[in-house]
N, C-alpha and C positions, 0 to 999 in steps of 0.2 A: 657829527663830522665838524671840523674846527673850518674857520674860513681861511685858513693858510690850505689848507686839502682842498676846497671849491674852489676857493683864487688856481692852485697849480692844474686842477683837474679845467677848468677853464678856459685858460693859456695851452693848453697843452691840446686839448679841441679845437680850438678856431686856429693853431697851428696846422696840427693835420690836415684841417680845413684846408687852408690856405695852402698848405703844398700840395693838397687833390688839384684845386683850384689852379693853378700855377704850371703843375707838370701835365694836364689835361689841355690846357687853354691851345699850345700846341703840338706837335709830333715831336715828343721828347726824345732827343739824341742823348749818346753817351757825353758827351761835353757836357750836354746842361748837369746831369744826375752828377758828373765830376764838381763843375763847378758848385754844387748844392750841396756834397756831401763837405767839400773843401770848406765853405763857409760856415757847413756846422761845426767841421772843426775849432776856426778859425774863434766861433761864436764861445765854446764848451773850453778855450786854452786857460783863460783867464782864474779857472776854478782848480787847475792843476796847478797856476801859482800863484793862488791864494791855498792852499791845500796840498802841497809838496810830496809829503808824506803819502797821500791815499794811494797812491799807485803800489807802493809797496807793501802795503794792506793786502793787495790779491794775494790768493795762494796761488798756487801756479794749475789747479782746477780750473778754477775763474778766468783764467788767462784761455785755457783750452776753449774753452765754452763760447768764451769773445771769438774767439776765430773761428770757431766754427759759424754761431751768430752772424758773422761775417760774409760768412763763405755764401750762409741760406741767404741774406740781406744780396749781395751780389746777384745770384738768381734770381732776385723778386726784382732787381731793375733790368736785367738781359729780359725778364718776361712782358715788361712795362711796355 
C-alpha cells in the first residue's frame, strides 16, 4: 500500500473519529447535523473549482444513486 493510501485512510479515521466525538459530546439537534453537513460542503467546494469539469463526468446513474445515498444519509441523522 503506497503512503498516500495510509496518509488518506488516516485522515479519514481520526475524522470520523472526531465527528463520533463531536456529535456524541452533546444532544445533537438538527441545527448542528445542518451546520456540519454545510461546512462539509463548504470544506469539498474548492475541488469543483479546481476540477470544473468532474461533475459532468456523472452519468446521470450516479446522479440517481447520489440522491438516493442521500435520502439513506438523511435517515441515518433523523436516527442520530
Amino acid at each position: 500500500m503506497s503512503l498516500t493510501a495510509i496518509l488518506l485512510l488516516f485522515f479519514s479515521a481520526c475524522t470520523h473519529a472526531g465527528w463520533n466525538l463531536l456529535s456524541k459530546r452533546t444532544a445533537p439537534t438538527s441545527s448542528f447535523f445542518l451546520l456540519a453537513n454545510t461546512a462539509g460542503i463548504f470544506l469539498l467546494l474548492p475541488t469543483l473549482i479546481y476540477y470544473p469539469l468532474a461533475a459532468h463526468a456523472f452519468t446521470p446513474i450516479i446522479w440517481i444513486l447520489l440522491c438516493v445515498t442521500g435520502f439513506f444519509q438523511a435517515l441515518y441523522y433523523i436516527a442520530l
